[in-house]
DSSP file (Angstrom, degrees, kcal/mol; ACC not computed):
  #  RESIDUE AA STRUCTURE BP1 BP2  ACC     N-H-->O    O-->H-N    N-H-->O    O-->H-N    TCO  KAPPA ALPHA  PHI   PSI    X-CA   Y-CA   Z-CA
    1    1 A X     >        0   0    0      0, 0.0     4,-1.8     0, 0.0     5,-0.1   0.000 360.0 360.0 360.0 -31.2   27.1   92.0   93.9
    2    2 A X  H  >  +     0   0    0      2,-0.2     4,-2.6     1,-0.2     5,-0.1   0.893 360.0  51.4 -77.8 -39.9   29.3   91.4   90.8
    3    3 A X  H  4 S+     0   0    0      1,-0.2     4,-0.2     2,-0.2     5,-0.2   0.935 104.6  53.4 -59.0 -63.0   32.1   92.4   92.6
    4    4 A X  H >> S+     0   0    0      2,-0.2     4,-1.7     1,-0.1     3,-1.6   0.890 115.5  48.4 -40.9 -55.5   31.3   89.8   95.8
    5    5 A X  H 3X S+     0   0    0     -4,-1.8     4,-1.7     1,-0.3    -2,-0.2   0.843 109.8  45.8 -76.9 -34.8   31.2   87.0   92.9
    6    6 A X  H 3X S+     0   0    0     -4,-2.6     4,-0.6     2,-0.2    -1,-0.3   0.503 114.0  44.8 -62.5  -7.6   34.0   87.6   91.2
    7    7 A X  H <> S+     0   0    0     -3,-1.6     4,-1.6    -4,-0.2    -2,-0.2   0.731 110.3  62.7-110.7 -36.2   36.3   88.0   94.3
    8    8 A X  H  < S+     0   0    0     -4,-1.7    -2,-0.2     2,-0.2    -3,-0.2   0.783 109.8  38.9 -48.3 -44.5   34.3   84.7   95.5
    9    9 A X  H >X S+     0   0    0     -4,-1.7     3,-1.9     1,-0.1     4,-1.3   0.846 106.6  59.9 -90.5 -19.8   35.8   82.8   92.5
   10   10 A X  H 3X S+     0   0    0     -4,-0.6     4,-3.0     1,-0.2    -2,-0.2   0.875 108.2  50.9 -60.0 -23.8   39.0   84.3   92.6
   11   11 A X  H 3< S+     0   0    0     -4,-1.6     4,-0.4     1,-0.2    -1,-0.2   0.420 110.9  44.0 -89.6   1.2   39.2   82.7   96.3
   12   12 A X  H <> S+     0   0    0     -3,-1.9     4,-0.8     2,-0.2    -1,-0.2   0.669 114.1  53.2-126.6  -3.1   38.3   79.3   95.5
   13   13 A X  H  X S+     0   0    0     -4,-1.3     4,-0.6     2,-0.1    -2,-0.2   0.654 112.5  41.3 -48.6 -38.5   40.6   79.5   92.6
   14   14 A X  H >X S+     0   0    0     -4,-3.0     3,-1.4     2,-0.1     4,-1.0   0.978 113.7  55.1 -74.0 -46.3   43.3   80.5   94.6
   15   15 A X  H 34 S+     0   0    0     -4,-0.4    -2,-0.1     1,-0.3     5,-0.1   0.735 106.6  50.4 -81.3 -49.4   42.2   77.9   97.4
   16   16 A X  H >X S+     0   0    0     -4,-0.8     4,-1.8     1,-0.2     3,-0.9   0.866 115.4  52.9 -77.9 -17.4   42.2   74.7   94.7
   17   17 A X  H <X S+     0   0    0     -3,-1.4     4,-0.7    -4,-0.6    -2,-0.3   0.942 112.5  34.8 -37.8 -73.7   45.9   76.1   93.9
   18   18 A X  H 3< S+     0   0    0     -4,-1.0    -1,-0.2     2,-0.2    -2,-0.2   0.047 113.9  60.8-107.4  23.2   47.3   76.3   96.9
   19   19 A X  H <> S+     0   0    0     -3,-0.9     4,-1.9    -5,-0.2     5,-0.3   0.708 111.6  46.0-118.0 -48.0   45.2   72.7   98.1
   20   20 A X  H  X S+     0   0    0     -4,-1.8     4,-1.0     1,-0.2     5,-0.3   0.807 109.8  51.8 -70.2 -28.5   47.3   71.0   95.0
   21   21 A X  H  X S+     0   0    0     -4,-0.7     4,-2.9     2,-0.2    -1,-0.2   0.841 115.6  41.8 -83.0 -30.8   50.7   72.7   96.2
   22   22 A X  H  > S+     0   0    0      1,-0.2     4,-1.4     2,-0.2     5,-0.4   0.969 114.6  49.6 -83.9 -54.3   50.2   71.3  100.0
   23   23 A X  H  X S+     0   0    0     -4,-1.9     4,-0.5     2,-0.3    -1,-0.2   0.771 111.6  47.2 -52.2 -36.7   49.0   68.0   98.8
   24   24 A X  H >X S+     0   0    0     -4,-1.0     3,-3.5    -5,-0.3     4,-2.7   0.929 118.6  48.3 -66.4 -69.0   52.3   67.8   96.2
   25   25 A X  H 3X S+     0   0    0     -4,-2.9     4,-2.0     1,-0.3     3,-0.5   0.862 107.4  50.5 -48.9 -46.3   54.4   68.9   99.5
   26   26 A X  H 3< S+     0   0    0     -4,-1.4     4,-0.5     1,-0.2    -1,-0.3   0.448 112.4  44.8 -92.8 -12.8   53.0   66.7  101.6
   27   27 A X  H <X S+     0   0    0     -3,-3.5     4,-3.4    -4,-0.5    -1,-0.2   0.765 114.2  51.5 -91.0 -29.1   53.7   63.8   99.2
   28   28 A X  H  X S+     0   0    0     -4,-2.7     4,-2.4    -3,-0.5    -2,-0.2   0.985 116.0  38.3 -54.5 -60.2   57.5   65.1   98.4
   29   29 A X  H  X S+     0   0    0     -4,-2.0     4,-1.7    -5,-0.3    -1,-0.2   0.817 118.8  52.9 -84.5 -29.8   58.6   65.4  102.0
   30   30 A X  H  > S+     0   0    0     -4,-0.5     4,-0.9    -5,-0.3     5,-0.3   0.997 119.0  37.1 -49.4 -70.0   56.1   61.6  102.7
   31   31 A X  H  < S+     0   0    0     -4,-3.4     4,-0.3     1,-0.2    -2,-0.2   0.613 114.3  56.0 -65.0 -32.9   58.3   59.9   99.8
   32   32 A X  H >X S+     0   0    0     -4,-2.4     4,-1.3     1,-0.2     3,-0.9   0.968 114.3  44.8 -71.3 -63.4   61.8   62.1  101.2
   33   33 A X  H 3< S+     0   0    0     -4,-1.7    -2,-0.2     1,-0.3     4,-0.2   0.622 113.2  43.7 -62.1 -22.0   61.2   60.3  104.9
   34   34 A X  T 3X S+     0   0    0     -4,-0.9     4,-2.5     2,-0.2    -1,-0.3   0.590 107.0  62.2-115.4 -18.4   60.5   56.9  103.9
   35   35 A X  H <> S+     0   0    0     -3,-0.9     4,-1.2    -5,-0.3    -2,-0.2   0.944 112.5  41.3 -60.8 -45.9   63.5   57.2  101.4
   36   36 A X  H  X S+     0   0    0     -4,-1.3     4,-1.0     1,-0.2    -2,-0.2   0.326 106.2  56.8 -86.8   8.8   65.6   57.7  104.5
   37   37 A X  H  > S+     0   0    0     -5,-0.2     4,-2.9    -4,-0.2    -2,-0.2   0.837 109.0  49.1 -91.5 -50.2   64.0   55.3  106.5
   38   38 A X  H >X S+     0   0    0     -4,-2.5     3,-3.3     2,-0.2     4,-0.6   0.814 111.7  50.0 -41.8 -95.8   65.0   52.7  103.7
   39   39 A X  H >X S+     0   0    0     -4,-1.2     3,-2.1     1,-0.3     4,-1.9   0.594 114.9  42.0  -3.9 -62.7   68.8   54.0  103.5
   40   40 A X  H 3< S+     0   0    0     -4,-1.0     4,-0.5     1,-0.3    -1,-0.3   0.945 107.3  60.1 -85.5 -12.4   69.4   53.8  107.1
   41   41 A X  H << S+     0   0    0     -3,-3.3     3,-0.5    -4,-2.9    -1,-0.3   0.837 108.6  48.5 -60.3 -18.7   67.5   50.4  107.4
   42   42 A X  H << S+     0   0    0     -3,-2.1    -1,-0.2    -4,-0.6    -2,-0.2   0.892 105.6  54.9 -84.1 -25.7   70.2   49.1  104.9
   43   43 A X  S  < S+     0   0    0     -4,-1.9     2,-0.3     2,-0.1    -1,-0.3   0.281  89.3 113.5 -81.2  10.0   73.3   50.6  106.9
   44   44 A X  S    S-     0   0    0     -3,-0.5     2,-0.3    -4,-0.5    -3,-0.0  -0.728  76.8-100.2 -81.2 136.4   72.0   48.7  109.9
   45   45 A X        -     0   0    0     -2,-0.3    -2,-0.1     1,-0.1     3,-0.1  -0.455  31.1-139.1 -49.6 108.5   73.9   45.9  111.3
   46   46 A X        -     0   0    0     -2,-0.3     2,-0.1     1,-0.1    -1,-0.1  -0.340  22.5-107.6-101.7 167.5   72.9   42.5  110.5
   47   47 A X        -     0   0    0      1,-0.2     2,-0.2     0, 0.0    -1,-0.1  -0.308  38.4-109.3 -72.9 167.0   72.9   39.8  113.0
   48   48 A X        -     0   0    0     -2,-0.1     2,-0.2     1,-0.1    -1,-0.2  -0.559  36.6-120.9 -87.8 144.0   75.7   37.3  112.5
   49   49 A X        -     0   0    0     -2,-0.2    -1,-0.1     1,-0.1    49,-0.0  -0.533  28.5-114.3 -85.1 170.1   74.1   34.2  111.3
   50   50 A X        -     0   0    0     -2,-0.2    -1,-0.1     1,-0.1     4,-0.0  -0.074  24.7-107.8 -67.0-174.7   74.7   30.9  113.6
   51   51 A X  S  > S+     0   0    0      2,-0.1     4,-5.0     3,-0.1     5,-0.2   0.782 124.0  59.2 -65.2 -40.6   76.7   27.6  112.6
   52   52 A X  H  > S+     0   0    0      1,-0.3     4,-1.7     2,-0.2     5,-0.3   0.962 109.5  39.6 -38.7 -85.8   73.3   26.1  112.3
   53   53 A X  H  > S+     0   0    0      1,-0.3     4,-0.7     2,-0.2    -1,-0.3   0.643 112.5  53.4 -67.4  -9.0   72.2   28.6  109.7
   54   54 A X  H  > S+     0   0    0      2,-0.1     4,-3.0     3,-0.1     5,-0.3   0.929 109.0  53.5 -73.4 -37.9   75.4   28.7  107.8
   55   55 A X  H  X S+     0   0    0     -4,-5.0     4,-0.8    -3,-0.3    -2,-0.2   0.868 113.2  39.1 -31.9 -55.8   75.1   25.1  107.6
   56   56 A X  H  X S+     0   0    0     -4,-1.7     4,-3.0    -5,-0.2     5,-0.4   0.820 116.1  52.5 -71.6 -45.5   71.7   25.1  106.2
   57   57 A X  H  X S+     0   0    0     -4,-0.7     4,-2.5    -5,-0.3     5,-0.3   0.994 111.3  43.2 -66.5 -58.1   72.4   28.0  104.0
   58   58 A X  H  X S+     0   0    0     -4,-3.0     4,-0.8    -5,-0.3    -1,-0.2   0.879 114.1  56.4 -49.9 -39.9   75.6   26.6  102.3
   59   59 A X  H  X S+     0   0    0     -4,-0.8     4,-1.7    -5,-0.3    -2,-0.2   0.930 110.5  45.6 -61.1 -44.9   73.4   23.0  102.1
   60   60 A X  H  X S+     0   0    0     -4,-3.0     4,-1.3     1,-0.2    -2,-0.2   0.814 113.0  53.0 -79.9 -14.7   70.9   25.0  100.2
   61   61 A X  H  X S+     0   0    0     -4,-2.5     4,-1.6    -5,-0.4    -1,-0.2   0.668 107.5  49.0 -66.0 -23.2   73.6   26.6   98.1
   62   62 A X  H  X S+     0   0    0     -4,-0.8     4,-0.9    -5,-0.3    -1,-0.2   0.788 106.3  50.5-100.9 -17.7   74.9   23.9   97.2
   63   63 A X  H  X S+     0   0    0     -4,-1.7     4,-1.0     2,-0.2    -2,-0.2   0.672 104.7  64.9 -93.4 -15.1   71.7   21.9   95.9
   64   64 A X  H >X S+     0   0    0     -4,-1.3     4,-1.5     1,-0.2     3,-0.7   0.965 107.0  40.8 -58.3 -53.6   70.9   24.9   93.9
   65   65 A X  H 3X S+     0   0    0     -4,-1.6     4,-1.2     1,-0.2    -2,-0.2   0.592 106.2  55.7 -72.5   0.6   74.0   24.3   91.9
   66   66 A X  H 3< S+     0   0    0     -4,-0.9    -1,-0.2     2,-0.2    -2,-0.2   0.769 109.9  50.4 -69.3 -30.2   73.7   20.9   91.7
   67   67 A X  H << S+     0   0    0     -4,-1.0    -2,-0.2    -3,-0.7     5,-0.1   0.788 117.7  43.6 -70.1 -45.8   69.8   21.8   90.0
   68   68 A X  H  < S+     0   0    0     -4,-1.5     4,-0.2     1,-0.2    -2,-0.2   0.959 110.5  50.1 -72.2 -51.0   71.8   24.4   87.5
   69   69 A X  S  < S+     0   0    0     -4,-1.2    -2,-0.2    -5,-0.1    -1,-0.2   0.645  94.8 113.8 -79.1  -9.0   74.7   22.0   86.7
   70   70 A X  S    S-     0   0    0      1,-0.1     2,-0.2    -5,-0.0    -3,-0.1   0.215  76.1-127.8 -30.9-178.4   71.4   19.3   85.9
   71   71 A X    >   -     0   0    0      3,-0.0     3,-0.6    -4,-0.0    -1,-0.1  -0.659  35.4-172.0-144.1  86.2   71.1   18.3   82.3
   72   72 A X  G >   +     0   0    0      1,-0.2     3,-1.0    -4,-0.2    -2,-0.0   0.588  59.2  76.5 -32.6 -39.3   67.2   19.3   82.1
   73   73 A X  G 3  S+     0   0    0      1,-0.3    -1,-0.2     3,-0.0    -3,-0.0   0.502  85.7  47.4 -79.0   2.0   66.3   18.1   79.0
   74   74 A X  G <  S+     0   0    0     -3,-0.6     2,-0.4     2,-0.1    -1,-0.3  -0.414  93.1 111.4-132.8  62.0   65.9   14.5   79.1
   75   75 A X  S <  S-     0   0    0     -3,-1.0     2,-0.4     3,-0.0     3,-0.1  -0.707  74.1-114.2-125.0 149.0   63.5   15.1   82.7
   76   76 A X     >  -     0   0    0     -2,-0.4     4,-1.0     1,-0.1     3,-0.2  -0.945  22.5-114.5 -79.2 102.9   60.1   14.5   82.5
   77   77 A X  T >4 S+     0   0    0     -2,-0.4     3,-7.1     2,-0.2    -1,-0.1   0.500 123.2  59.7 -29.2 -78.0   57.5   17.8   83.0
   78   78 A X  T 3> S+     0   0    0      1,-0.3     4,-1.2     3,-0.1     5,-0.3   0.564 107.7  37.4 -24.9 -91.7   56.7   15.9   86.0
   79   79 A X  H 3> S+     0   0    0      2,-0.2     4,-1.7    -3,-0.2    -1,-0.3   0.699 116.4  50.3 -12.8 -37.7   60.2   15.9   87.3
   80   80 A X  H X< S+     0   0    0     -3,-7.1     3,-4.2    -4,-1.0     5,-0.2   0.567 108.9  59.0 -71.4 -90.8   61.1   19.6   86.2
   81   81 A X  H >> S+     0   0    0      1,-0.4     3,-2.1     2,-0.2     4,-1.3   0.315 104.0  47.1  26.4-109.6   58.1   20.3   87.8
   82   82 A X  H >X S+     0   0    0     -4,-1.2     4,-4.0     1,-0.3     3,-2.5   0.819 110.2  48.6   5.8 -79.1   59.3   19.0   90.7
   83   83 A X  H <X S+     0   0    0     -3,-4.2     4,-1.5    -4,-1.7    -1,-0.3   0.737 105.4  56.6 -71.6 -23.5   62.4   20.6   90.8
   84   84 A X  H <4 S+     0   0    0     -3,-2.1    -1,-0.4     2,-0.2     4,-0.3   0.297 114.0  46.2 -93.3  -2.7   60.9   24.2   90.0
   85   85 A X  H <X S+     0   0    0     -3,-2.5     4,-4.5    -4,-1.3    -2,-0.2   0.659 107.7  58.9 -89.7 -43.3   58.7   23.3   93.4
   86   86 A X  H  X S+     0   0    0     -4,-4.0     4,-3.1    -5,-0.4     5,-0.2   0.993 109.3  43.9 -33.8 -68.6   62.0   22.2   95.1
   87   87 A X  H  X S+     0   0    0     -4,-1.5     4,-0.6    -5,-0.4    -1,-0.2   0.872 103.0  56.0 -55.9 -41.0   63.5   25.6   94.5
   88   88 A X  H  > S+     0   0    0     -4,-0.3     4,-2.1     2,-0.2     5,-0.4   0.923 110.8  57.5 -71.6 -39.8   60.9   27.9   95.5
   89   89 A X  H  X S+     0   0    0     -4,-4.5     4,-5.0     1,-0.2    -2,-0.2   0.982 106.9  41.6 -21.0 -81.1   61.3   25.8   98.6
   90   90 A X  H  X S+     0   0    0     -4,-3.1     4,-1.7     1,-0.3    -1,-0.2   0.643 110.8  53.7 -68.1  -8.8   64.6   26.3   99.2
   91   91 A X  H  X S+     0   0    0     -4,-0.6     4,-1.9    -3,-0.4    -1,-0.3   0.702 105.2  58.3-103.1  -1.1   64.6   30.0   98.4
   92   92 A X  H  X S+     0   0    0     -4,-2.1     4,-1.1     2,-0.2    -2,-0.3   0.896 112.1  41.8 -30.8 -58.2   61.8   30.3  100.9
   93   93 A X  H >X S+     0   0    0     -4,-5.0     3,-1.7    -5,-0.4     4,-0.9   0.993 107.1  61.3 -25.6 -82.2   64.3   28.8  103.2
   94   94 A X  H 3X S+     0   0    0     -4,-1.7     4,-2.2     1,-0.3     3,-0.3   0.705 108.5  41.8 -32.4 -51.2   67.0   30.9  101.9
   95   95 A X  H 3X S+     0   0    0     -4,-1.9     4,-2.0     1,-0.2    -1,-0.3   0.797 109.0  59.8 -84.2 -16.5   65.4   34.1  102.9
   96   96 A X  H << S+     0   0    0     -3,-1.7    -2,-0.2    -4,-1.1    -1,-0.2   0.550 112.1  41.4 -43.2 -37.9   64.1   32.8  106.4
   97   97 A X  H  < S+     0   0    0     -4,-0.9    -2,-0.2    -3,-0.3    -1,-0.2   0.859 110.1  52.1 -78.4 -57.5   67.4   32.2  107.3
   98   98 A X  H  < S-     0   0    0     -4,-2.2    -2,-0.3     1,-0.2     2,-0.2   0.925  96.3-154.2 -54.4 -47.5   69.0   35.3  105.9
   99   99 A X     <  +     0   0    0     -4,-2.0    -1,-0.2     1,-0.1    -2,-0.1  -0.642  41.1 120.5  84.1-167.9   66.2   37.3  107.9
  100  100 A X        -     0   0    0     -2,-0.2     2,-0.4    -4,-0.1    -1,-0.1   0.130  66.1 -98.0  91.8 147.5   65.1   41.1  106.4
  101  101 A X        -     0   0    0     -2,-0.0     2,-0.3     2,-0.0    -1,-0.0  -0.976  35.4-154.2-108.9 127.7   61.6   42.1  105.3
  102  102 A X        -     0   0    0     -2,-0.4     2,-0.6     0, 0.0    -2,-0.0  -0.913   2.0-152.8-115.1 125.6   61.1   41.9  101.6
  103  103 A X        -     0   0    0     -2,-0.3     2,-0.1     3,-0.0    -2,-0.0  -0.845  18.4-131.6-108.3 112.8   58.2   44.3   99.7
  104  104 A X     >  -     0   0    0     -2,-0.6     4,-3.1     1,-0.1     5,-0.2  -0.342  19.2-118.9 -60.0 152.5   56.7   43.1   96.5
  105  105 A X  H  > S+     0   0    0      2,-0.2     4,-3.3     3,-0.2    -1,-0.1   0.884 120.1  50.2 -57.9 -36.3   56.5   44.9   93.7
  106  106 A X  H >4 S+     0   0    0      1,-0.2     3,-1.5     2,-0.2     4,-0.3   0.907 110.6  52.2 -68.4 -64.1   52.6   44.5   94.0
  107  107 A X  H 3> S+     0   0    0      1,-0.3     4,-2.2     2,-0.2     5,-0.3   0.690 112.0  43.4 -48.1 -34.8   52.9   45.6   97.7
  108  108 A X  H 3X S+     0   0    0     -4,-3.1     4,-2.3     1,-0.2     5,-0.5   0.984 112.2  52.5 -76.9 -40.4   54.9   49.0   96.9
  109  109 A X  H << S+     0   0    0     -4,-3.3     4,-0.3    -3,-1.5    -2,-0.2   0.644 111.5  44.9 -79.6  -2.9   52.7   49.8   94.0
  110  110 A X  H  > S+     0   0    0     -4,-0.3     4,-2.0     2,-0.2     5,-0.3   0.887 118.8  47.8 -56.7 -56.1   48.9   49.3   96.6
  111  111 A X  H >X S+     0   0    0     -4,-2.2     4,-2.4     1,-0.3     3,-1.3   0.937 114.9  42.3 -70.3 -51.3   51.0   51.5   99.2
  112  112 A X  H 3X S+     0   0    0     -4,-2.3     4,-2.0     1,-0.4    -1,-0.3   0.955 122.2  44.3 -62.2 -43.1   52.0   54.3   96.0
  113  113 A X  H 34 S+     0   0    0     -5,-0.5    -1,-0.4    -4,-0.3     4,-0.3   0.862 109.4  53.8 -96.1 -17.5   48.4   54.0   95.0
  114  114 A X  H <X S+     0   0    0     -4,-2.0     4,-0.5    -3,-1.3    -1,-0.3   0.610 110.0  50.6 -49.7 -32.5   47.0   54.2   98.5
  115  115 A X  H  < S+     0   0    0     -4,-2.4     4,-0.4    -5,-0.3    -2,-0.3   0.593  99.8  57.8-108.1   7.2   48.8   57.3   98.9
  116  116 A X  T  < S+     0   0    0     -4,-2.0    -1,-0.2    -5,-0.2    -3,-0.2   0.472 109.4  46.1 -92.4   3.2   47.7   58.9   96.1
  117  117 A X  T  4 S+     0   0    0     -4,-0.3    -2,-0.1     2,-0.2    -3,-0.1   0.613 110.0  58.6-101.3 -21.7   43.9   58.6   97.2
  118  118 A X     <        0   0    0     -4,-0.5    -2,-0.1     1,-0.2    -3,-0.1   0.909 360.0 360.0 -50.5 -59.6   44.9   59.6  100.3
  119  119 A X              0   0    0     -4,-0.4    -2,-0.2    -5,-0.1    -1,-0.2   0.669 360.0 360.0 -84.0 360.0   46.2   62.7   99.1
């Protein structure tokens, strides 16, 4: 009977062992795949923008540096204000045009922390 118990925890000792080693693998070789699904998503060919969208992209380039070359300091909050809504506009724009899917920081660290309760 001693014998049965002892050989009974050695087997659920080895068990939570070798449950932590697949669960580790299975996160290595998750985190390896998705590494190389970024990489080749960057080596992919982007579309050629239009004339349209260079237009617009160059327009919005160019009113960003007119907002940097500002002299800020005799502006009104109201007015920066303004001008710090202006901008998130235009890089709203900016990336609309450009195309691509963009991941927040919050958004990778819910997926990281989704897959560690997963695993």
């Amino acid at each position: 009977m001693v014998g049965f118990l002892l050989l009974l925890k050695y087997i659920t000792k080895t068990l939570r062992i070798m449950k932590k080693i697949i669960y580790s693998l299975v996160l290595v070789f998750t985190l390896a795949i998705s590494a190389n699904t970024v990489s080749a998503a960057d080596k992919k060919d982007r579309k050629e923008m239009t004339a349209e969208q260079q237009v617009q992209l160059q327009r919005i380039t160019n009113r960003v540096e007119e907002i940097k070359a500002m002299d800020k300091s005799n502006l009104t909050k109201v007015e920066k204000k303004e001008l710090k809504n202006e901008l998130k506009e235009m890089k709203k724009q900016a990336r609309a045009v450009g195309g691509g899917v963009y991941l927040s920081v919050g958004a990778i660290i819910i997926i990281i922390l989704l897959l560690i309760l997963i695993l």
